[in-house]
C-alpha positions in Angstrom: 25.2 -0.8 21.1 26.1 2.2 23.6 23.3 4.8 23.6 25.9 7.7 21.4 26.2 5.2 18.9 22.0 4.7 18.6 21.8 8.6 18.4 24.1 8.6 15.9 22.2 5.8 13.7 19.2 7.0 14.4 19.0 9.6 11.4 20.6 7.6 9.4 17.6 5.1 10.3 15.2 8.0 9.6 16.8 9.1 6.3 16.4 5.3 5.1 12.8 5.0 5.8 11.7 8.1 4.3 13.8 7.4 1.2 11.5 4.0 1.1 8.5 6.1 1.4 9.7 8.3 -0.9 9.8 6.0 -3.7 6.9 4.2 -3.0 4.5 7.4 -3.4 6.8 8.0 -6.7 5.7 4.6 -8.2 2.1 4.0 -6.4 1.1 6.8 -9.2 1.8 4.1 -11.8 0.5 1.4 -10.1 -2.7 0.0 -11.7 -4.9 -1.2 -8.6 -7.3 -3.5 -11.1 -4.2 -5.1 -12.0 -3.2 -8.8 -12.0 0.0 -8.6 -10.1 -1.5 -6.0 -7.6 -4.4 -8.1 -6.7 -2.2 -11.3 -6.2 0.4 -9.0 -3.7 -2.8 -7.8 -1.7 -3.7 -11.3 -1.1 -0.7 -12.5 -0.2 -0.7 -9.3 2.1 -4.0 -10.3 3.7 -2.8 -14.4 3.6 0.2 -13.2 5.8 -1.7 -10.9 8.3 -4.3 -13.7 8.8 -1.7 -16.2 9.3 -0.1 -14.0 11.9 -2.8 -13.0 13.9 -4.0 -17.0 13.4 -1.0 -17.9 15.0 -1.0 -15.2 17.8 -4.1 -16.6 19.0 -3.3 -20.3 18.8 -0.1 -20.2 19.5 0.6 -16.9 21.8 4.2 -16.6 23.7 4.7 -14.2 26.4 1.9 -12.8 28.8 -0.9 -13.7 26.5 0.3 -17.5 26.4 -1.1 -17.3 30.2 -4.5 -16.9 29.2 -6.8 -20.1 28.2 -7.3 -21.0 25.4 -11.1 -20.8 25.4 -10.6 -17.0 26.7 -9.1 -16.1 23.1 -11.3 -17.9 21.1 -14.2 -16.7 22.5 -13.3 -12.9 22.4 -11.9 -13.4 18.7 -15.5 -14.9 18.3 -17.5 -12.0 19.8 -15.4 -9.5 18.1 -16.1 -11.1 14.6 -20.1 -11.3 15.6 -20.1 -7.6 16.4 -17.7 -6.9 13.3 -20.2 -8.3 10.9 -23.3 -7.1 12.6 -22.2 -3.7 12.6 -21.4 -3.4 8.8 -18.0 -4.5 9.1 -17.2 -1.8 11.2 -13.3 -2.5 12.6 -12.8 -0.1 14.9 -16.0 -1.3 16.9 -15.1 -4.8 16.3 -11.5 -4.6 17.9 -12.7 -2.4 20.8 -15.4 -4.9 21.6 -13.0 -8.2 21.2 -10.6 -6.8 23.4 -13.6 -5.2 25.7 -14.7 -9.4 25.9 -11.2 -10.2 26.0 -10.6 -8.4 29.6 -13.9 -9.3 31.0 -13.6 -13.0 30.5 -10.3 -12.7 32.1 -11.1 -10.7 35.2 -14.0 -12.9 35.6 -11.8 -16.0 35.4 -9.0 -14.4 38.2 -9.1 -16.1 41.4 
């Protein structure tokens, strides 16, 4: 695609997206959150982000595939310990995984 023809689709891109957006705040006003069907999609929601972020770590491609294995684990297992210690606080939890992440790797370089 020459770069025009990306400027040119680019508001139709934008148009699309906020149309999307648009109708979701429309209907989340109708949305029960209590509800059956809700429940199940926030599940499947959570089920697919795990599953993703599961796989990331087990089975990285690109520049994190050239990191050990033991490296990942072991940050994803100091960033859950600090997670849950600290009231299930995310933010804190993330930082510090990826904080353990990058030590444990500039400790490995040669």
């Amino acid at each position: 695609m020459s770069e025009s023809a990306a400027w040119i689709a680019l508001p139709g891109a934008v148009a699309i997206s906020f149309l999307w957006r648009a109708i979701g705040v429309a209907v989340s006003g109708r949305i029960d959150p209590s509800s059956d069907v809700f429940l199940w999609v926030q599940c499947v929601a959570y089920a697919m982000l795990a599953g993703l972020v599961s796989r990331m770590l087990i089975l990285p491609t690109g520049v994190l595939a050239e990191s050990d294995h033991w490296i990942r684990l072991a940050a994803m297992g100091v960033g859950l310990a600090v997670f849950f210690i600290l009231k299930r606080n995310m933010l804190i939890g993330i930082l510090t995984s990826v904080t353990a992440f990058l030590l444990l790797q500039y400790i490995q370089a040669p």
